[in-house]
LOKOLFI-766457 format. One line per 5 residues: their letters; for each residue x, z, y of N, C-alpha, C. Coordinates in steps of 0.001 Angstrom, whole numbers, plus 524288, in hexadecimal, padded with zeros to 5 digits. Layout:
a = X/Z/Y/X/Z/Y/X/Z/Y; ...
END
This chain:
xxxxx = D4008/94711/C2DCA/D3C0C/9495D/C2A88/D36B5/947F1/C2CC7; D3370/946DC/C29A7/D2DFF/9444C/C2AF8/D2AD6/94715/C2BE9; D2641/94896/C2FFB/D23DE/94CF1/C327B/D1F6C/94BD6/C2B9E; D1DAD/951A9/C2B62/D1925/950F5/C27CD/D1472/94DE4/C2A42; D109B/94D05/C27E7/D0C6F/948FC/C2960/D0812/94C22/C277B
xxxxx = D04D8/94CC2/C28ED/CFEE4/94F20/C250A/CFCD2/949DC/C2301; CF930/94B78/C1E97/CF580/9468D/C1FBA/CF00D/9460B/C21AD; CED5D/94345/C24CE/CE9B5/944E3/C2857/CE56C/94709/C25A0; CE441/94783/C1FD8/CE0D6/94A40/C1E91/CE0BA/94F1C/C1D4F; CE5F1/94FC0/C1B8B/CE928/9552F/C1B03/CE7AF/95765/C213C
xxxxx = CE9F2/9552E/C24FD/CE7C4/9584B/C2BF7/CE1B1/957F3/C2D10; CDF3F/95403/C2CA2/CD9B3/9544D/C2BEA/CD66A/95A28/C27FE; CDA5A/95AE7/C23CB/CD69F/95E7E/C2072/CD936/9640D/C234C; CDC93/964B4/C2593/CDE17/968EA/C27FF/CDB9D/96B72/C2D11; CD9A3/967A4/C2E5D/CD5BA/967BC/C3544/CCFD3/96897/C330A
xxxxx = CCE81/96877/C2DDA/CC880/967DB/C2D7B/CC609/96E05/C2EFF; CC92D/96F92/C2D2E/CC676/97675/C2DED/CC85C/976ED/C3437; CCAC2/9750D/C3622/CCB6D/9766E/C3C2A/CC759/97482/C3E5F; CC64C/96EF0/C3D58/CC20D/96D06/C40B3/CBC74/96F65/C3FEF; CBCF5/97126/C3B88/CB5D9/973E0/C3980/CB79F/97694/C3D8B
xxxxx = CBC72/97C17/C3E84/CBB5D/97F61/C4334/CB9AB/97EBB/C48CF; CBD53/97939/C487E/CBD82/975FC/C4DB4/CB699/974BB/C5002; CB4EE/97261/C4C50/CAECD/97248/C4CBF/CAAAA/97612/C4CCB; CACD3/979EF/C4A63/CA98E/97FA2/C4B5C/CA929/98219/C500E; CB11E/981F4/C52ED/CB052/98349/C589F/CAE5E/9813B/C5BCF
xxxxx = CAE9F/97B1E/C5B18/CAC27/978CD/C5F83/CA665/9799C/C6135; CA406/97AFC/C5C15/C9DD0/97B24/C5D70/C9BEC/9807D/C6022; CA072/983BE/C6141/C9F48/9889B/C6304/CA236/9893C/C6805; CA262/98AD6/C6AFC/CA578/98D74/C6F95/CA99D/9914E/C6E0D; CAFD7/99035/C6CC9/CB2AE/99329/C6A51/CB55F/9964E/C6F7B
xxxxx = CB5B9/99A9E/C6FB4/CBA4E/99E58/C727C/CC103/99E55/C72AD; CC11A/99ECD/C763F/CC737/99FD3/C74E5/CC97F/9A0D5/C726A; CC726/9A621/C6EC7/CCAC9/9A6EA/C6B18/CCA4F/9A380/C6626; CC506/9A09D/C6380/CC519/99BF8/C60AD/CC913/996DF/C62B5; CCA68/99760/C671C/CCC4B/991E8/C67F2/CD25C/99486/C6808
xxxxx = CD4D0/9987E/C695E/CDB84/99A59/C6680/CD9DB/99AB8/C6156; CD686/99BDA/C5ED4/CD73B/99ADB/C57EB/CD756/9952C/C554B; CD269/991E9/C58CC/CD4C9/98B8A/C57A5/CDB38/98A6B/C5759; CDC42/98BDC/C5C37/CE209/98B7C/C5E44/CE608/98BD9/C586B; CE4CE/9920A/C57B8/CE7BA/9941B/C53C5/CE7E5/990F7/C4EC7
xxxxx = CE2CC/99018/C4C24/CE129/98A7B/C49B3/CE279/9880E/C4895; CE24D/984A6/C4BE1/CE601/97F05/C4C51/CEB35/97E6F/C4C61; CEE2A/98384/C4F5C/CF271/98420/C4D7D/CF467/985F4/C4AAE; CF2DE/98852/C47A1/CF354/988EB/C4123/CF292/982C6/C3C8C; CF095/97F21/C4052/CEF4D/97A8D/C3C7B/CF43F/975F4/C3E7A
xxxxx = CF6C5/97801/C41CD/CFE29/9748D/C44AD/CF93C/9711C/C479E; CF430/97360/C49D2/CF1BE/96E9D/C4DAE/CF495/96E5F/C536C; CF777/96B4C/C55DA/CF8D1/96BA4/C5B57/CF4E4/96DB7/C5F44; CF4A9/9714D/C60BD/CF04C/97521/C643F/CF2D7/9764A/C6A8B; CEFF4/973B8/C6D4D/CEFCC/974C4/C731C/CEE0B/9794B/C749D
xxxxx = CEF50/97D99/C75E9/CEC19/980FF/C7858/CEA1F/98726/C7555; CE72E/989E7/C759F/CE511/98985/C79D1/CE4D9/98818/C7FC2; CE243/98518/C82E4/CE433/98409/C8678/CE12A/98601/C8AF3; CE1B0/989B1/C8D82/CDF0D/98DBD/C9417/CDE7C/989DB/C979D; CD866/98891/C9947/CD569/986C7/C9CBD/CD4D3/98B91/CA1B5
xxxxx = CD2D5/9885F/CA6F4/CD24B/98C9C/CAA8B/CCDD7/9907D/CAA21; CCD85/993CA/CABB6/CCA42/997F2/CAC1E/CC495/99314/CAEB6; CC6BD/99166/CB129/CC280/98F85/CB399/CBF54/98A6B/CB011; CC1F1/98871/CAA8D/CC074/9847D/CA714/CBB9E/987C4/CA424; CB75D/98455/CA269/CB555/985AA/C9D3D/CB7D7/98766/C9784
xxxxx = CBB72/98506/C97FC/CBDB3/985AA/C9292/CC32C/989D6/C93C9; CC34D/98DA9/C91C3/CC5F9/991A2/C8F0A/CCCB6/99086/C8EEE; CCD00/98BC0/C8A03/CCF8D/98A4A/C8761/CD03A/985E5/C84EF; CD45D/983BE/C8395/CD34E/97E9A/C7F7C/CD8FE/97D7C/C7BFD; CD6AB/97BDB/C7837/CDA41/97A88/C7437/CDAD3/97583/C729E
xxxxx = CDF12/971E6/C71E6/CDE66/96D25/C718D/CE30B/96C78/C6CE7; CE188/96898/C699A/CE338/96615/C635A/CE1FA/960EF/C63A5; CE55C/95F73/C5DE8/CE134/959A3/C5DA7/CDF75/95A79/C5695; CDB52/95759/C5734/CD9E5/95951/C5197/CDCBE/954F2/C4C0E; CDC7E/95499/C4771/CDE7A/950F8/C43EC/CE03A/94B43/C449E
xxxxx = CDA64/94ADD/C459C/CD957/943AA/C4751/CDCAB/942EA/C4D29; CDD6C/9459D/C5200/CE1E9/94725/C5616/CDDD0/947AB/C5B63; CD809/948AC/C5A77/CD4B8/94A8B/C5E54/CD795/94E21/C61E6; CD620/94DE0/C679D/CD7FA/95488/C6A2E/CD3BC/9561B/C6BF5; CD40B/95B21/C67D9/CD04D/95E50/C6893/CD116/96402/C6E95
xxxxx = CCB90/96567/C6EE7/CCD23/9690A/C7408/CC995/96DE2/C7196; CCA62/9725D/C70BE/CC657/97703/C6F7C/CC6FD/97A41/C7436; CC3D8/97BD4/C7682/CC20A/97E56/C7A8E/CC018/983FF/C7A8D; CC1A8/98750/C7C8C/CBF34/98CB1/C7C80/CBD5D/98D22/C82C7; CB7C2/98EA9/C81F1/CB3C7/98FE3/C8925/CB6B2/993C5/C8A94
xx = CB71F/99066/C9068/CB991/996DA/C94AA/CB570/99B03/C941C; CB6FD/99F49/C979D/CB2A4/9A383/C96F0/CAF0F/9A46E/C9B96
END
Protein backbone atom coordinates (compact mmCIF):
# COMPACT_ATOMS: atom_id res chain seq x y z
CA UNK A 1 0.00 0.00 0.00
CA UNK A 2 1.39 3.40 -1.07
CA UNK A 3 2.16 5.95 1.80
CA UNK A 4 -0.20 9.11 1.07
CA UNK A 5 1.78 12.05 -0.45
CA UNK A 6 0.56 15.78 0.17
CA UNK A 7 1.05 18.09 -2.45
CA UNK A 8 3.57 20.75 -1.61
CA UNK A 9 1.13 23.44 -1.92
CA UNK A 10 -1.50 21.75 -0.08
CA UNK A 11 1.67 21.64 3.01
CA UNK A 12 2.80 25.09 2.10
CA UNK A 13 -0.91 26.50 2.59
CA UNK A 14 -1.11 24.66 5.92
CA UNK A 15 2.18 26.32 7.54
CA UNK A 16 1.07 29.91 6.39
CA UNK A 17 -0.81 30.80 9.54
CA UNK A 18 1.97 29.09 11.60
CA UNK A 19 4.63 31.06 10.22
CA UNK A 20 2.66 34.56 10.58
CA UNK A 21 2.84 33.16 14.44
CA UNK A 22 6.28 32.04 13.97
CA UNK A 23 7.21 35.68 12.98
CA UNK A 24 5.25 37.41 15.59
CA UNK A 25 7.23 35.38 18.30
CA UNK A 26 10.32 35.93 17.05
CA UNK A 27 10.15 39.68 17.19
CA UNK A 28 9.35 39.49 20.85
CA UNK A 29 11.05 37.66 23.71
CA UNK A 30 8.59 34.64 24.22
CA UNK A 31 8.40 32.75 27.79
CA UNK A 32 8.17 29.45 28.51
CA UNK A 33 4.97 29.05 28.61
CA UNK A 34 4.57 30.53 24.77
CA UNK A 35 7.21 28.21 23.72
CA UNK A 36 5.09 24.64 25.36
CA UNK A 37 2.14 26.20 23.36
CA UNK A 38 4.35 26.42 20.06
CA UNK A 39 5.20 22.86 21.06
CA UNK A 40 1.55 21.98 21.40
CA UNK A 41 1.07 23.70 17.89
CA UNK A 42 3.04 22.09 15.85
CA UNK A 43 2.05 19.05 17.16
CA UNK A 44 -1.25 19.35 16.40
CA UNK A 45 -0.03 20.13 12.67
CA UNK A 46 1.92 15.95 12.64
CA UNK A 47 5.16 18.65 12.63
CA UNK A 48 8.15 16.35 13.99
CA UNK A 49 9.02 18.47 17.25
CA UNK A 50 12.21 18.11 19.31
CA UNK A 51 11.73 19.21 22.63
CA UNK A 52 11.12 21.16 24.62
CA UNK A 53 14.58 20.83 25.27
CA UNK A 54 16.27 21.96 29.26
CA UNK A 55 19.47 23.93 28.99
CA UNK A 56 21.66 24.44 32.20
CA UNK A 57 20.72 26.72 34.79
CA UNK A 58 23.80 28.22 34.05
CA UNK A 59 22.82 28.84 29.91
CA UNK A 60 21.05 31.99 28.69
CA UNK A 61 18.47 30.22 27.20
CA UNK A 62 15.70 28.56 29.26
CA UNK A 63 14.74 26.19 26.64
CA UNK A 64 14.58 25.18 23.05
CA UNK A 65 12.51 23.67 20.59
CA UNK A 66 13.68 22.35 17.39
CA UNK A 67 11.50 21.40 13.88
CA UNK A 68 12.15 21.76 10.41
CA UNK A 69 9.97 23.98 8.58
CA UNK A 70 8.10 23.03 4.87
CA UNK A 71 10.91 23.87 2.51
CA UNK A 72 13.15 21.33 5.41
CA UNK A 73 14.94 24.49 7.26
CA UNK A 74 15.88 23.55 11.09
CA UNK A 75 14.48 25.80 12.90
CA UNK A 76 15.49 26.53 16.81
CA UNK A 77 12.84 28.76 19.08
CA UNK A 78 14.30 29.69 22.21
CA UNK A 79 12.80 30.73 25.51
CA UNK A 80 15.46 33.30 27.96
CA UNK A 81 16.65 31.65 31.12
CA UNK A 82 15.62 33.67 34.10
Amino acid sequence: MEAAVQKPNKLLARFSELDRRLVAAARRRAPREALDRTAAMLQGTRTAVLGPVEHSAKSAIAASLYFRDPCGNFIELCAPGR
